[in-house]
C-alpha positions in Angstrom: -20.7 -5.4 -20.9 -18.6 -4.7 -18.1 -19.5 -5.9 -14.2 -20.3 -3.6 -12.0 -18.3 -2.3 -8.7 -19.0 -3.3 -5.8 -18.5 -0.8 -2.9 -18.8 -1.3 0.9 -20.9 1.4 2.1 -21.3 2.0 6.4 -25.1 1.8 6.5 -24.5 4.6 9.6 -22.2 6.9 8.8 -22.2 6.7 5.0 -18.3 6.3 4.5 -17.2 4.1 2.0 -14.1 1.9 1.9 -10.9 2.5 -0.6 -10.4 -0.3 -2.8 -6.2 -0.7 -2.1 -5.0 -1.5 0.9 -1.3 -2.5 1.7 -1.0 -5.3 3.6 -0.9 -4.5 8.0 -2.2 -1.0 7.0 -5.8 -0.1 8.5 -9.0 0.7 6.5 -9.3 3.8 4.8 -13.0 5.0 4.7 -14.1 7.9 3.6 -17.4 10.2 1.7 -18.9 8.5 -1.3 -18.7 11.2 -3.6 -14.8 11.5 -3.2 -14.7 8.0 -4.1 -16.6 8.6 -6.8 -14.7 11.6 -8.2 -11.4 9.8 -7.4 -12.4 6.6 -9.4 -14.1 8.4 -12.3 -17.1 6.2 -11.9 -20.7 7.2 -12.5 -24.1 5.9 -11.4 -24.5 2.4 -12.9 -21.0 1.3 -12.9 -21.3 0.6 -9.5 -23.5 -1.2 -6.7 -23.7 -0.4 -2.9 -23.0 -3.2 -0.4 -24.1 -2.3 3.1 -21.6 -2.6 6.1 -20.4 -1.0 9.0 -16.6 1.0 8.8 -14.4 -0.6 12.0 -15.6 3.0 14.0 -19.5 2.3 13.7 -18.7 -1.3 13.8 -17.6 -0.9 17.5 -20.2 1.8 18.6 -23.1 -0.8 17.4 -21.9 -4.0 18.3 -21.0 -2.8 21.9 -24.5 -1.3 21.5 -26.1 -4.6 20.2 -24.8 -7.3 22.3 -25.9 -5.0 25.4 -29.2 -5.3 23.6 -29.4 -8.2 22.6 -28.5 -10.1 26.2 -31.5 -8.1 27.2 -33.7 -8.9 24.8 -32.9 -12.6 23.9 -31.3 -13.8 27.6 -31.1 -17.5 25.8 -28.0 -16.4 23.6 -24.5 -16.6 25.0 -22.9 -12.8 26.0 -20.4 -11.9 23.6 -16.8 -12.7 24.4 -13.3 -12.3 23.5 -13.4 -15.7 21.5 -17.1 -15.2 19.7 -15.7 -14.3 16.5 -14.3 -17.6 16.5 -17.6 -18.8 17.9 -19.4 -17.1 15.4 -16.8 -18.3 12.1 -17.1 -21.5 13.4 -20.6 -21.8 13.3 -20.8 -20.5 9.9 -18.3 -21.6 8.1 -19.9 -25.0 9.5 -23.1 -24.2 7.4 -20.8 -24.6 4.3 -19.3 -27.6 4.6 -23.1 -29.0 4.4 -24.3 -26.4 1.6 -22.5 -24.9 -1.1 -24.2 -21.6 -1.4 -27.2 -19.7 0.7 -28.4 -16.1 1.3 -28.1 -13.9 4.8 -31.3 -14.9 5.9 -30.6 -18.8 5.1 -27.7 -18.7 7.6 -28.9 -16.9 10.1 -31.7 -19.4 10.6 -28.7 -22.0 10.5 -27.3 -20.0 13.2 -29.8 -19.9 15.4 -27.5 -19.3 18.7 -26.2 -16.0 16.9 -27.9 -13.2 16.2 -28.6 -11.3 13.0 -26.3 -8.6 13.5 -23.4 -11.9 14.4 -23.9 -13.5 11.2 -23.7 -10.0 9.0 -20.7 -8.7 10.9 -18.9 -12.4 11.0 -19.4 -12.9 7.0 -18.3 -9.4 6.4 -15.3 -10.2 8.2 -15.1 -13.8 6.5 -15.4 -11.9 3.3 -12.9 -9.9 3.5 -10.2 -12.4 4.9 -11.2 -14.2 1.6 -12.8 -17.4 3.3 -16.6 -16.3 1.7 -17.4 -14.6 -1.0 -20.6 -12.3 -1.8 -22.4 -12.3 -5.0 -24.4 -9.6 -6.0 -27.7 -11.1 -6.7 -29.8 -7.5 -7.8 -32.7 -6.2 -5.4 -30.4 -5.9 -2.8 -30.1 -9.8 -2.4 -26.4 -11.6 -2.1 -25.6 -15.5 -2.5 -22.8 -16.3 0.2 -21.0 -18.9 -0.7 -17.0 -20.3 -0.2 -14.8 -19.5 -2.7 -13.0 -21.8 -5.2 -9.9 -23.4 -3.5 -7.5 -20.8 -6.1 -8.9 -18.1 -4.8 -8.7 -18.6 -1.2 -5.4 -16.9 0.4 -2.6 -19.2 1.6 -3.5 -18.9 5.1 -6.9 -20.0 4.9 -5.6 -23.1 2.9 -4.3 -24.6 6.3 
């Protein structure tokens, strides 16, 4: 039995992301269904993984750390450096724990918000410095990934 695809999905505008990418060339996101048809894949040979596609990405986090220095006027304002901040902090979590879920590292986070942590492991994720596993029921372990794996410049 063969694993399932997993496909990043914008939880606001419904685009999904193409699977090859040459290197310094942006994202490519488009409809699900062209995917789909392009792949030849059908329901069950593939899973959904929420994100947000770089466009939404920088309407809602504008939109959320406007928010959230309203709301929560004990977290830092988002800067220039608070993806480094934010990897900092997280990538912290691991070198005391070898695997945990979203909700796990957000409460280890607790100077971030939620909407930090999910856009900083996305990020993380994609570099190649975490890695997702699809747990069913909509759950993910997040853990780092084996040294092999990891790409040369995150092996500094």
């Amino acid at each position: 039995m063969s694993t399932a695809i997993v496909i990043p999905i914008c939880c606001a505008c419904n685009s999904v992301r193409e699977f090859v990418q040459a290197e310094g060339m942006e994202e490519s996101w488009g409809p699900l269904d062209t995917f789909l048809s392009l792949h030849h894949l059908s329901s069950g040979e593939y899973h959904l993984t929420h994100t947000y596609c770089p466009r939404c990405a920088v309407r809602f986090s504008t939109q959320s750390h406007a928010d959230a220095s309203i709301a929560r006027p004990d977290l830092p304002r988002h800067t220039s450096d608070g993806d480094s901040h934010a990897a900092t902090m997280i990538l912290d979590v691991f070198s005391r724990v070898q695997r945990c879920d979203l909700d796990m590292l957000v409460r280890a986070c607790p100077t971030l918000t939620w909407n930090q942590v999910f856009s900083e492991v996305d990020r993380l994720s994609r570099i190649g410095q975490l890695r997702l596993k699809y747990l069913g029921r909509g759950q993910y372990s997040i853990e780092l990934p084996e040294s092999s794996e990891m790409p040369l410049m995150a092996q500094t």
